[in-house]
C-alpha positions in Angstrom: 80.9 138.5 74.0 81.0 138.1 77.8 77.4 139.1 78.0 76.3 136.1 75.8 78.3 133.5 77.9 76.2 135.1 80.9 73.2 134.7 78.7 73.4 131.2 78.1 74.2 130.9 82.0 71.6 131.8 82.7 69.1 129.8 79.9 71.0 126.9 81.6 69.0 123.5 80.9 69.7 120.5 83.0 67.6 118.3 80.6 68.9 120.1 77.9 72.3 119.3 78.6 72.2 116.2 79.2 70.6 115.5 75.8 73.5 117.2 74.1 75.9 115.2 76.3 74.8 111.9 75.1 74.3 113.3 71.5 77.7 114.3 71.7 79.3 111.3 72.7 77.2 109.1 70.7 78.1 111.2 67.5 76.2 113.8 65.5 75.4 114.7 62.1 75.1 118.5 62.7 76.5 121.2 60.7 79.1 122.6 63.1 78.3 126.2 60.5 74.7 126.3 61.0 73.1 125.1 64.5 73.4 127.4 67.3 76.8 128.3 68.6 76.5 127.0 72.2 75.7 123.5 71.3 78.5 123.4 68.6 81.1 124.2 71.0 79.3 121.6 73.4 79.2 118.7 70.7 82.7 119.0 70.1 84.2 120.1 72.8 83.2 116.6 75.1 84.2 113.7 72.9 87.6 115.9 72.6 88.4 116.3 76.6 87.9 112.3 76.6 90.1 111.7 73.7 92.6 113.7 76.2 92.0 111.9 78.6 92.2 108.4 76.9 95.6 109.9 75.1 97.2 110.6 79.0 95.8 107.0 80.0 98.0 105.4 77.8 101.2 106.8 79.6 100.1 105.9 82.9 98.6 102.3 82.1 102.2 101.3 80.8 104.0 102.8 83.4 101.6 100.9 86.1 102.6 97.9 85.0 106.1 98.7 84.1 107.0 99.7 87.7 106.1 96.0 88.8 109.3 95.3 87.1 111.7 97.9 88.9 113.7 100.8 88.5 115.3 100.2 85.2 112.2 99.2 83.6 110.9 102.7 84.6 114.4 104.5 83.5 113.9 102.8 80.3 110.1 104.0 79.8 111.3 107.9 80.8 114.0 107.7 78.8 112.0 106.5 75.5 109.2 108.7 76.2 111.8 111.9 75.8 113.2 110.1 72.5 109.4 109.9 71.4 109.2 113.5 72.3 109.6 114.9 68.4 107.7 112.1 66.6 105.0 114.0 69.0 106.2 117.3 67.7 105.7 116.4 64.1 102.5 114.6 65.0 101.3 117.4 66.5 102.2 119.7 63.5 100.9 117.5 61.3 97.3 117.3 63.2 97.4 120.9 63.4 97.5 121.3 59.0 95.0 118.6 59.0 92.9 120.7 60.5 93.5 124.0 59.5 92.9 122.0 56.1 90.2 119.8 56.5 88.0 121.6 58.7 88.2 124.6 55.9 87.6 121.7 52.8 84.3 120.7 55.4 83.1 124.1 55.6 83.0 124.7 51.8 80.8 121.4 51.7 84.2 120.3 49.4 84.7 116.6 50.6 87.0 115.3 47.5 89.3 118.5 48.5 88.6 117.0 52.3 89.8 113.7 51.1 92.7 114.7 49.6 93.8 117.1 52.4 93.4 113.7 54.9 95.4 111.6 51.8 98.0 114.2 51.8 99.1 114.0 55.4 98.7 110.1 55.9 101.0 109.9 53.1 103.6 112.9 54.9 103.1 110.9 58.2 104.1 107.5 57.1 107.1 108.6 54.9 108.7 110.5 58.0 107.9 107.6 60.2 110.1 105.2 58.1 112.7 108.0 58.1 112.5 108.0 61.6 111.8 104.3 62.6 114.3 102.7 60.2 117.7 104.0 62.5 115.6 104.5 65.6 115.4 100.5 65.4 119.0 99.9 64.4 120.7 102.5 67.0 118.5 101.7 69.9 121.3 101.0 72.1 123.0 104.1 71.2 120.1 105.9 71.7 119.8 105.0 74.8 123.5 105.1 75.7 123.4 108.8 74.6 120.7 109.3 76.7 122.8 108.4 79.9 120.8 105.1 80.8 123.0 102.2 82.7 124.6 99.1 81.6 121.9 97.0 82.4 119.2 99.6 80.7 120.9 99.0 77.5 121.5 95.1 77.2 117.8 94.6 79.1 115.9 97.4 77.8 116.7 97.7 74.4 113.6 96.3 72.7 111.3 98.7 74.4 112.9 101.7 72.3 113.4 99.5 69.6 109.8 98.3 69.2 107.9 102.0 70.1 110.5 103.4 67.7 109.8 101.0 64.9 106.5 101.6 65.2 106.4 105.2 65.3 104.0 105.0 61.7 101.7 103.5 64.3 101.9 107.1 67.0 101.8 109.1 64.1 98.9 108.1 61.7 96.8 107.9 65.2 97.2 111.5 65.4 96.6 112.6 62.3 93.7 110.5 61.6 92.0 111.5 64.5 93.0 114.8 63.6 90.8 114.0 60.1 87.9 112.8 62.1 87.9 115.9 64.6 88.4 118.5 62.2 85.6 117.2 59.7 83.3 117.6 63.1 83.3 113.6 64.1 84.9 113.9 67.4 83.1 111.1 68.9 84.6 108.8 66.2 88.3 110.0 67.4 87.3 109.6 71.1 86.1 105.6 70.8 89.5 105.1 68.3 91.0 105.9 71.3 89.0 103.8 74.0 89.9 100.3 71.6 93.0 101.5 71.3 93.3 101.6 75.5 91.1 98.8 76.4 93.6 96.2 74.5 96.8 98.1 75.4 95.2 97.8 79.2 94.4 93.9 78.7 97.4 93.3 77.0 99.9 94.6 79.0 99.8 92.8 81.7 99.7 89.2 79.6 102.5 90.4 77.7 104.8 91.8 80.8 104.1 89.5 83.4 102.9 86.1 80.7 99.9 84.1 81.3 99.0 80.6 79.9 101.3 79.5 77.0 102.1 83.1 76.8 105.4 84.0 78.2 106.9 87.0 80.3 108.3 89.5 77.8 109.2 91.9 80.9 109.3 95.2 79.0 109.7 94.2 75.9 106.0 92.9 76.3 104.8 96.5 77.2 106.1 97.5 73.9 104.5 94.8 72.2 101.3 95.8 73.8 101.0 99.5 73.5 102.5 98.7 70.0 99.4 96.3 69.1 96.6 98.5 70.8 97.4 101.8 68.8 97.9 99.5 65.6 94.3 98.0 66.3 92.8 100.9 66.7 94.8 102.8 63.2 93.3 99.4 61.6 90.1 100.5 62.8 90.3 104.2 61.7 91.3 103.1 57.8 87.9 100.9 58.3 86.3 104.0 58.5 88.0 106.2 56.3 87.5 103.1 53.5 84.0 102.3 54.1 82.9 105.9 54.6 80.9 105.7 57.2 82.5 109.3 58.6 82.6 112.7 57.2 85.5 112.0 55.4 86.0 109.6 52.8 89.3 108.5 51.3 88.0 108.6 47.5 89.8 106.4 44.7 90.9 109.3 42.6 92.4 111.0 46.1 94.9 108.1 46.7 97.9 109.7 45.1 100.2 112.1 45.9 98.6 115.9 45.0 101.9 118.6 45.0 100.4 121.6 45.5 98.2 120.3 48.7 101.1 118.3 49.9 103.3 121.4 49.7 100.5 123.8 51.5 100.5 120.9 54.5 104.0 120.8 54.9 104.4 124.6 55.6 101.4 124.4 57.5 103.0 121.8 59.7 106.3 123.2 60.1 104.7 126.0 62.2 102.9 123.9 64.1 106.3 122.0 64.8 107.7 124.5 65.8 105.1 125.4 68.4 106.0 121.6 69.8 109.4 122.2 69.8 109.8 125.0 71.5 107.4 124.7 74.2 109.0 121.4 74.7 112.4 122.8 75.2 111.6 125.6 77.6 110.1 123.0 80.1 113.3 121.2 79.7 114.9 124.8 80.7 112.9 125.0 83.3 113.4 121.9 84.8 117.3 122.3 84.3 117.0 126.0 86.7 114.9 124.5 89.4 117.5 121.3 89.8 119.8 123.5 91.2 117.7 124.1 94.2 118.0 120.3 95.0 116.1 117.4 94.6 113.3 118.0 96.7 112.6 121.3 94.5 112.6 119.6 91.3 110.6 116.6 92.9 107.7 119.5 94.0 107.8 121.0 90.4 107.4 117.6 88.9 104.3 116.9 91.0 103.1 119.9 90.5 103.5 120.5 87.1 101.6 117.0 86.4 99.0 117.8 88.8 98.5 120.9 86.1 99.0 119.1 82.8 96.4 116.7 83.7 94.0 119.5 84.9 94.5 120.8 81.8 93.2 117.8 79.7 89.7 119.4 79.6 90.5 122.7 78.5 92.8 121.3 75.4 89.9 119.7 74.2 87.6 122.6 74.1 90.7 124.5 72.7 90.6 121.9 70.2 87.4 122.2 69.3 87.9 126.0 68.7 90.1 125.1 66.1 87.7 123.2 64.2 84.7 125.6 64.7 87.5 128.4 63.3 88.1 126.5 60.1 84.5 125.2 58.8 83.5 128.6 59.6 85.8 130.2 57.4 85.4 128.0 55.2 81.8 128.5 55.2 82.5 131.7 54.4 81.6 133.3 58.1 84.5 134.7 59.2 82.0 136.9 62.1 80.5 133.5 63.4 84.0 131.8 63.9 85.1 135.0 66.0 82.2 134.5 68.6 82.9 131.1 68.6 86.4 131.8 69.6 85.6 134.2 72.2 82.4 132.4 73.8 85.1 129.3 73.8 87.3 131.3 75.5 84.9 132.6 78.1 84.0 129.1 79.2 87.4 128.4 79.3 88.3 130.9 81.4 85.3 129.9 83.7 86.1 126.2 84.4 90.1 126.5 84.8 88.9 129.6 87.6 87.1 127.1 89.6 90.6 124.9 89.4 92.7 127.7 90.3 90.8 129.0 93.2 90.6 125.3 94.1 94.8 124.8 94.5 95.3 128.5 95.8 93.2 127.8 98.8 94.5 123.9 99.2 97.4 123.3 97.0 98.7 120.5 99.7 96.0 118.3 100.0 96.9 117.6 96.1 100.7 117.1 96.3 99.7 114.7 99.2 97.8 112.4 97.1 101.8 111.6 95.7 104.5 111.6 98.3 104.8 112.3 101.9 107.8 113.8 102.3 107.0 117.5 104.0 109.7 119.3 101.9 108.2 117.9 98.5 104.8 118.7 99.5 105.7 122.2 100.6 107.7 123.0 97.4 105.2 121.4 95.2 102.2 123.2 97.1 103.9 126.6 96.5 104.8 125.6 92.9 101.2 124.7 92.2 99.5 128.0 94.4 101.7 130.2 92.2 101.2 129.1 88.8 97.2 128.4 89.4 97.2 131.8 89.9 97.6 132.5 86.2 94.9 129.9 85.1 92.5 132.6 84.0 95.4 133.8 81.1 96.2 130.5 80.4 92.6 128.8 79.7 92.1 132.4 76.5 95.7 132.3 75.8 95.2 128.2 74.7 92.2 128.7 73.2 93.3 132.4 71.3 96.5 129.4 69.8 94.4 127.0 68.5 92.4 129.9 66.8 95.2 130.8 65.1 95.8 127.1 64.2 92.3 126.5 62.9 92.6 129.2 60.6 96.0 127.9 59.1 97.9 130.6 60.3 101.0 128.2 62.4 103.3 131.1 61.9 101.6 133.7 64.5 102.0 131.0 67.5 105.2 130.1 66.8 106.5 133.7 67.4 104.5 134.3 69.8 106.0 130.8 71.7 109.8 132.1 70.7 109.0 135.6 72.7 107.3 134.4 75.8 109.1 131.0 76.2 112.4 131.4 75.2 113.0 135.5 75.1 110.6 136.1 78.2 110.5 132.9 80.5 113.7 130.9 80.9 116.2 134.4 81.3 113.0 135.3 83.6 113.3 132.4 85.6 116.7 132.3 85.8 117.4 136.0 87.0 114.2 136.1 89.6 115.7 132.6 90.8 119.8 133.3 91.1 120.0 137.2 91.1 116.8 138.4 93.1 117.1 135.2 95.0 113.7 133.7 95.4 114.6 130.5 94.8 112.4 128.1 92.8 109.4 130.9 93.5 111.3 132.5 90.5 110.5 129.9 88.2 107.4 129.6 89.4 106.5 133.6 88.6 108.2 133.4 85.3 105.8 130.5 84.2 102.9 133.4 85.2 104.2 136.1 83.4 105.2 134.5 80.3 101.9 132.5 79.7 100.0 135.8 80.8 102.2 137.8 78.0 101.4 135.1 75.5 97.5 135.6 76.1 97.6 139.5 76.1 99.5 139.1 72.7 97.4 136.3 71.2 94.4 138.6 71.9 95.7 141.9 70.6 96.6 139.9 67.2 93.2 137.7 66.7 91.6 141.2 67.4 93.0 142.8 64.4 91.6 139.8 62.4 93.8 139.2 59.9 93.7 135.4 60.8 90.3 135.7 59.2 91.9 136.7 55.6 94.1 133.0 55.6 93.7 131.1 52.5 94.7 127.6 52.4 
């Protein structure tokens, strides 16, 4: 496998490339099962790292703008974000059984059964969304009073979590849409949903906060409205699509109903991939709860760090992501060999471009924490933070890409054990005992963040090696 990644090093074509580039941003009506396996990975994999991209812009166009208004405005943002936090787990699990379903329904040249599996889990999506937005309007206040925020949080900042928790149908049927459109192999389409969707959150947000003509300043409330009204354009825009058929996948007359035994396969699929969410979610939070009690300036270096790492990171999710799709219409397609090269040549570039980042922050990890605060024990703790867990980059880049494997196949189940052993068995009691007993301090943490995402990639590997991922039925 390694040999053929140096192979196509070395048939490296500038002209080539650049070709595929614009072919892949543009869109493509290539069978992801048939053309040659480098250019699949390459057509996918591009419009997917800018949809990651796009998805992170939204966060830091809203808070941008939100910070003109003060402290509180920002308290209120963080705080709704982490209440958002499992309307992103079960968007994520959903997107993960649209997928694993969809890309397989592709690969059998099935698009009816496509079309349902995409009717399937719009319907699931907007049925928990109202379960979830219906009291996440009403209690707002005591959402966020639960959540610790101030007096003047809750009588001011209400309507933010009010209006992003009403709308969560909005969050959710983004995802899993987009999830439709990947997975079918139209990744460009999912990557210019998500450029309208910024481009009018971006113009709107500061009309809304800040008011301009007749329009007045809604403060916060206004960046609600806007994010709000930019994903909702752009959800209008997908159903456009999906309606008109202008995509891969159609949604077909006879598909808009409820089918049982594909809305039951989803749902298990899902919970899986939920799961994953959850609990990857949690162990940052237990992470983050050890370092604070080696002060602020610890936790403030860890922060920086650790977004310094997520946003690196972007890139390598998207190929990941398009390893999950390759997995699926291959199997589908009924080559189970040619979706195993896929994975591994994935992996292999993967491994190659988060290298150059890590060698990168081990050699200058300062310059980077720089670029956000000053202060000289921030930077040091962060620069340490971010020279440490670079280190394991290599394992982390075939350890995502081994996950999503799993995922494109259908199989949820394998990552979410593997998560519950090298999160929460291996990493927090890890982190907590090389931290307080050996007494390294937040370098404890640090390690156990190496060791347990290292584990998880040496375990991923040994299981997609004994291939029973490639014997899924969905």
């Amino acid at each position: 496998m390694l040999s053929n990644f140096i192979h196509h090093i070395k048939k490296f074509n500038l002209k080539s490339l650049w070709l595929d580039i614009k072919e892949s941003i543009s869109g493509t009506e290539k069978d992801f099962t048939k053309i040659k396996l480098s250019k699949a990975i390459l057509l996918l994999s591009i419009p997917m790292v800018l949809e990651m991209i796009m998805e992170s812009i939204f966060a830091v166009a809203d808070i941008f703008f939100v910070s003109k208004l003060g402290p509180d405005a920002i308290a209120t943002v963080g705080i709704t974000e982490s209440l958002l936090t499992i309307i992103y787990s079960i968007g994520m699990g959903l997107s993960m059984a649209t997928t694993a379903l969809v890309s397989r329904r592709i690969g059998e040249k099935k698009p009816y059964r496509a079309s349902v599996a995409a009717v399937q889990a719009i319907i699931a999506g907007a049925f928990i969304s109202i379960l979830i937005g219906i009291p996440g309007m009403i209690f707002a206040k005591d959402l966020l009073r639960l959540m610790g925020a101030n007096a003047n949080i809750i009588e001011n900042g209400y309507w933010y979590p009010t209006i992003a928790l009403g709308s969560n149908i909005i969050i959710m049927l983004l995802f899993i849409i987009n999830a439709v459109f990947r997975s079918s192999g139209d990744a460009a389409l999912s990557m210019r949903i998500l450029y309208l969707a910024n481009i009018v959150n971006i113009i709107l947000d500061p009309i809304f906060i800040f008011g301009l003509g007749p329009i007045p300043a809604l403060g916060i409330k206004g960046a609600a409205i806007a994010t709000a009204t930019g994903r909702g354009i752009a959800v209008i825009y997908q159903f456009h699509i999906l309606l008109k058929g202008n995509g891969r996948v159609k949604l077909y007359k006879k598909a808009l109903r409820v089918h049982l035994k594909v809305m039951t396969n989803l749902i298990q699929i899902s919970m899986g991939g939920i799961g994953q969410s959850i609990i990857a979610t949690s162990s940052w939070i237990g992470m983050v709860r050890i370092i604070a009690i080696f002060g602020s300036a610890a936790l403030a270096g860890y922060t920086i760090a650790i977004r310094i790492i997520i946003f690196v990171l972007l890139p390598s999710w998207g190929i990941s992501n398009a390893t999950a799709t390759l997995v699926g219409q291959n199997l589908g397609a009924k080559k189970p060999e040619r979706a195993e090269r896929a994975v591994w040549t994935t992996g292999y570039i993967n491994m190659f471009l988060l290298g150059i980042f890590s060698i990168v922050f081990i050699i200058e990890p300062h310059f980077f924490i720089r670029i956000f605060i000053k202060n000289v024990d921030v930077v040091n703790s962060g620069a340490i933070g971010l020279r440490i867990i670079s280190i394991g980059f290599i394992f982390y880049a075939m350890g995502m890409v081994m996950v999503q494997a799993f995922n494109g196949a259908g199989d949820t189940k394998t990552p979410t054990i593997i998560n519950i052993i090298c999160f929460w068995i291996i990493e927090i009691p890890l982190a907590y005992f090389l931290a307080k007993h050996i007494g390294i301090n937040e370098n404890g943490v640090y390690i156990a963040i190496i060791v347990a995402e290292s584990v998880m990639a040496l375990i991923a590997m040994w299981l997609f090696k004994k291939g029973n991922w490639k014997l899924k039925e969905i």
